[in-house]
N, C-alpha and C positions, 0 to 999 in steps of 0.2 A: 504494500500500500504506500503512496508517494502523494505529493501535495497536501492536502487539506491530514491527510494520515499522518505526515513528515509532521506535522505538528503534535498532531495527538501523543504520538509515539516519545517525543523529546519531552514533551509534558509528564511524559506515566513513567520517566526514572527517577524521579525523586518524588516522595510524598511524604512532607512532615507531618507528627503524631498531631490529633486533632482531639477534642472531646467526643466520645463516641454518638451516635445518634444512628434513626435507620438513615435516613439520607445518606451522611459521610460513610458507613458501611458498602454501601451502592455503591459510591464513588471510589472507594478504595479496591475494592473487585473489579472494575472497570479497569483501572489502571494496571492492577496487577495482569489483568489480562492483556493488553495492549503492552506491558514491556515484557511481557514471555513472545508476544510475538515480532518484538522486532530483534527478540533474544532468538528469532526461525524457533520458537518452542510450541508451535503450533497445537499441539495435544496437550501442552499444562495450558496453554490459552482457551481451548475449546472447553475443557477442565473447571476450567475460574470462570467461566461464563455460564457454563450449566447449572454450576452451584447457583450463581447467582439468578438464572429464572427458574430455579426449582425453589428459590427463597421466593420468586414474586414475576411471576410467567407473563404478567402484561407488561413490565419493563422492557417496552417500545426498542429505547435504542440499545439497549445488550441482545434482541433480536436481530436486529441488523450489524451489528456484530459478528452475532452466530453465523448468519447466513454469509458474509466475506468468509470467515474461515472455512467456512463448507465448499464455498467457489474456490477456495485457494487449494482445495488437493484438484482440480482439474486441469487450473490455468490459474497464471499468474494475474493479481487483482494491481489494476492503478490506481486506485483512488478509495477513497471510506466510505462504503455504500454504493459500489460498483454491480450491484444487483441488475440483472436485466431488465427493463421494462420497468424497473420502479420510477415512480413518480419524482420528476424532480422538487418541486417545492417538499413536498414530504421528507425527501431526502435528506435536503438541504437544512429543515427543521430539526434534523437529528444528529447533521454534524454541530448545526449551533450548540445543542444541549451536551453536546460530548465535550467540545471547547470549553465551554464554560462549568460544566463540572468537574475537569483536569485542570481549569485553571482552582479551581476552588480547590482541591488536591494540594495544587501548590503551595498554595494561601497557609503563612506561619498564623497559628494562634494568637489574637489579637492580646499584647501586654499592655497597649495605651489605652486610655480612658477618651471614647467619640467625646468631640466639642459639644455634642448636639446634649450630651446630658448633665451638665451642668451643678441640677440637686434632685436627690430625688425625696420625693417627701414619703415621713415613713408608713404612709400607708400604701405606699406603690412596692408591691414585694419582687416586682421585675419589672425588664420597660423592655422596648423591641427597638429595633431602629433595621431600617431596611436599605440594602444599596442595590438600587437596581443597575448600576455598571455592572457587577458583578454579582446578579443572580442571587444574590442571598440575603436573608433573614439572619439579624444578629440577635440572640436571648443573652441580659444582661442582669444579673441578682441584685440586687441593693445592698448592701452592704456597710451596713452606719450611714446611709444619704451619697453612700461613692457606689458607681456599676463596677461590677465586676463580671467578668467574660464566664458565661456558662455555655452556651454551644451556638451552632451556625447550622443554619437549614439552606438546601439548594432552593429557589421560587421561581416562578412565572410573573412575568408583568405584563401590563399592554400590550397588544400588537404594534401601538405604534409609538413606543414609548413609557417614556415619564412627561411631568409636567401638565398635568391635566388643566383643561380653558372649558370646556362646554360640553353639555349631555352630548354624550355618543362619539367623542372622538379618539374612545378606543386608546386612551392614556391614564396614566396610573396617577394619582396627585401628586405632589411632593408640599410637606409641609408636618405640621407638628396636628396629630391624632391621636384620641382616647377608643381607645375598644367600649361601643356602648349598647352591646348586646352582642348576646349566645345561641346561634338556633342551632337544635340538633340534626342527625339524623333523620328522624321521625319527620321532623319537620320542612324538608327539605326534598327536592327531586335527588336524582340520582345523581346528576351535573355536577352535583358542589361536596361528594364525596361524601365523610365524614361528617362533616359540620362546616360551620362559620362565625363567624366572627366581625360584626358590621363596624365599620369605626365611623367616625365623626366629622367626615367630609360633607358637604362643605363645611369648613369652621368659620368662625370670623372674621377670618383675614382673606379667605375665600371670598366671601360675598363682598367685604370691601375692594377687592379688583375685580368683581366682576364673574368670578368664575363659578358653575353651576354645573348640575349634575349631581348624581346620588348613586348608591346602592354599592358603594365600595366596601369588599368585605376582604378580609382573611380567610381562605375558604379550600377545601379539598379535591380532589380529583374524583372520577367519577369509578365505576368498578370495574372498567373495565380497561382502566389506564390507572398505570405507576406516576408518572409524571408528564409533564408537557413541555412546548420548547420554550426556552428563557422567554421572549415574545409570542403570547399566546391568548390572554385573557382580554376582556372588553375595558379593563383595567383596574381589575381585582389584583389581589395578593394571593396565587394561588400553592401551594406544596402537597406534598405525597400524601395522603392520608396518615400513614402511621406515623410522618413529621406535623401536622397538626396537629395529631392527638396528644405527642409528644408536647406541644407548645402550650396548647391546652391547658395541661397541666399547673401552668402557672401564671394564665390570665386571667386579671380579675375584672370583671364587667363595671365598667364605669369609671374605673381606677387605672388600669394599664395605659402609659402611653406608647404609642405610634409614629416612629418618626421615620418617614420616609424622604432618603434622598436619594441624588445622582451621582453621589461619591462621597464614600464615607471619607470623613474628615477627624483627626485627632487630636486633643487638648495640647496646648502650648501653653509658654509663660504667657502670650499676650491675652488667651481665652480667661486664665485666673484673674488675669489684670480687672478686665474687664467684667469678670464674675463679683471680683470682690466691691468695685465701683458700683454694679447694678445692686447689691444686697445692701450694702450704705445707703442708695436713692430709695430701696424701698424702707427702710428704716424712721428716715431720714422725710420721705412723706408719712408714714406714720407717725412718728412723733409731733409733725406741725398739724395734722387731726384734730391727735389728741390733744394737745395747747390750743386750740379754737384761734391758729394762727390763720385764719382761712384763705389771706394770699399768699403765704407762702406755701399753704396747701395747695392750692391753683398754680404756682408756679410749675409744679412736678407734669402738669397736663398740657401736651402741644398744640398749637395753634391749630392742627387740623385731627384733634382728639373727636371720637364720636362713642355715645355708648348709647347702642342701637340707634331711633333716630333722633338720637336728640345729638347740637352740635357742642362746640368749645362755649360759647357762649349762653345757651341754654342751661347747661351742666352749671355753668360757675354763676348764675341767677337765682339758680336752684338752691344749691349748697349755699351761700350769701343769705336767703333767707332761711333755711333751716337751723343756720350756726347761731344766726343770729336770739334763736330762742333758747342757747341752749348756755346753762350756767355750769355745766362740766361735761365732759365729756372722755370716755376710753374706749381703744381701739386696740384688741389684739389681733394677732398674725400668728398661725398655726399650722401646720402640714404643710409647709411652703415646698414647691418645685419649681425651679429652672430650665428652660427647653428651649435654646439658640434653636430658630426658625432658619434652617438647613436650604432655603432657595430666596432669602430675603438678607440680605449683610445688616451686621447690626440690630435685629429684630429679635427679641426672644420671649416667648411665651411665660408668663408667670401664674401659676393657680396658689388659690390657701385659702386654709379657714381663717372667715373674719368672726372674732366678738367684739362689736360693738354694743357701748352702754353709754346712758346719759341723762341729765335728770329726768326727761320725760322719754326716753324710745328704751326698749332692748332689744337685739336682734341676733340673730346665728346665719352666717351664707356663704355657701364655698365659692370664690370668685375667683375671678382670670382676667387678667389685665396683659396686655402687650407693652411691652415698654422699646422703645426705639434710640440706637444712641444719635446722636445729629451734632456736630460741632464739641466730642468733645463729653455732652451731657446727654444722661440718660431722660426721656420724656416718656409719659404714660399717652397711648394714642389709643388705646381701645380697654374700655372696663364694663365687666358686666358679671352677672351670675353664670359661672360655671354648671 
């Protein structure tokens, strides 16, 4: 096998130790079998491939696998999926998926901590964050409010991408998501495998540019398919069934976040810099609150702040007259999280529980503000209840 193989085959000599999962199991049989065969071990390759569809017989591209080495005791094969008469878009779907899970073979065990997670609050017992360049699902523990690396799933995303604009164009969002419901099984055609996992697209920074569209889930394969090719879903989040149930495991509806991006990105000094500058501005407008300092409490909100439709103006009319009845006033912050928004610089998602009290109101509400850096200074541009 030469071309599009000549890759496969340089990919499947080295494969670093990974956290186990079914997925990286898959993946590591694949490989093993592709460097027996550019080892000419033809028979330990045919070998590591049966094993593996007697593990899981609809995994599509270890079939066509099978079927090059069955052509290769008659005649010599050019190319990865050298089948006769096969379909080429088909085909070509399944050198994508072989690519891309040899590259994820390669892939060392992630030791940096993504930018994109920032704090985690401790009611978040894992967060996800997705790279759709490279196919994969990252599960990340909490660990004292720091992620730490628990495992990697191979996925599917849009056919035509990431970066989702409008109903039906077949692309995945990119943006900062809470899982906010669980459908099973039972509940479910056969399409979406296992279960699902709907999250929170559009969010609010969605509907402020404009973008629209729903039904975005984390969701399964169907029964009579292992997996699908990296670009394939209308742009879901899709993986193997036994790797969602695996995921499952440790999502909690309403609580987990979602962060999908176009490349995962990793914490530097300048990311702390600016972590520790944002956790001061949110401090820093809580305390001017609670002092009934009420412009300087307005000073923390941008010129083009909006929470839902009310504007910068409206907002600080509002609160002007409310302060002004109030002879004390306190304000706690609680379960706080951080989530740099992964396709907007500068942007990062904030949630927490507020208690606020005061001679006449008391209240309880998990809220989510956007805060934006601009010149320098952190500013609040979108607030509302979580």
């Amino acid at each position: 096998m030469r071309n599009t193989a000549s890759f496969l085959l340089a990919a499947a000599l080295a494969f670093p130790a990974q956290a186990e999962t079914p997925s990286r199991d898959m993946e590591l049989s694949l490989a093993k079998s592709l460097q027996a065969v550019r080892n000419n071990r033809l028979d330990l390759a045919m070998n590591e491939v049966d094993s593996l569809l007697r593990t899981n017989p609809n995994f599509k591209l270890a079939q066509l696998v099978r079927g090059d080495l069955l052509l290769a005791r008659s005649r010599p094969i050019s190319d990865f999926g050298n089948a006769p008469n096969a379909p080429r878009e088909r085909v070509q779907d399944l050198r994508d998926e072989a690519i891309a899970r040899l590259q994820r073979v390669q892939q060392q065990q992630p030791i940096a901590v993504p930018k994109y997670l920032w704090q985690l609050s401790p009611k978040q017992r894992y967060a996800v964050v997705v790279d759709t360049s490279l196919s994969t699902l990252y599960l990340y523990e909490n660990v004292g409010g720091e992620p730490r690396y628990v495992a990697d799933f191979y996925i599917s995303v849009g056919k035509k991408g990431a970066d989702k604009l409008t109903e039906g164009d077949q692309k995945t969002p990119l943006g900062v998501y809470f899982v906010n419901q669980h459908l099973t099984k039972k509940q479910l055609t056969d399409f979406y495998g296992s279960g699902a996992y709907p999250i929170s697209y559009p969010n609010e920074w969605d509907k402020r540019q404009g973008r629209n569209g729903h039904g975005i889930w984390l969701h399964g394969t169907p029964s009579d398919t292992y997996s699908r090719p990296p670009l394939a879903s209308n742009g879901c989040v899709v993986l193997a069934n036994d790797d969602l149930d695996h995921l499952g495991k440790h999502v909690q509806v309403g609580v987990t976040p979602v962060i999908i991006t176009r490349n995962m990105a990793w914490s530097d000094d300048a990311d702390r810099q600016d972590r520790s500058e944002l956790l001061q501005a949110i401090e820093q407008w809580r305390n001017d609150w609670s002092r009934r300092d009420t412009e300087r409490y307005l000073s923390h909100y941008s010129q083009d702040f909006s929470a839902g439709n009310m504007d910068l103006a409206a907002f600080a009319q509002q609160k002007r007259l409310v302060n002004s009845g109030k002879t004390w006033i306190k304000v706690g912050v609680s379960n706080l999280s951080v989530f740099p928004y992964p396709s907007q610089p500068d942007l990062v998602v904030v949630n927490f529980d507020q208690d606020y009290d005061s001679n006449n109101l008391s209240n309880r509400m998990h809220k989510r503000q956007y805060w934006m850096k601009r010149d320098g200074r952190w500013q609040i541009v979108y607030e509302g209840a979580a």
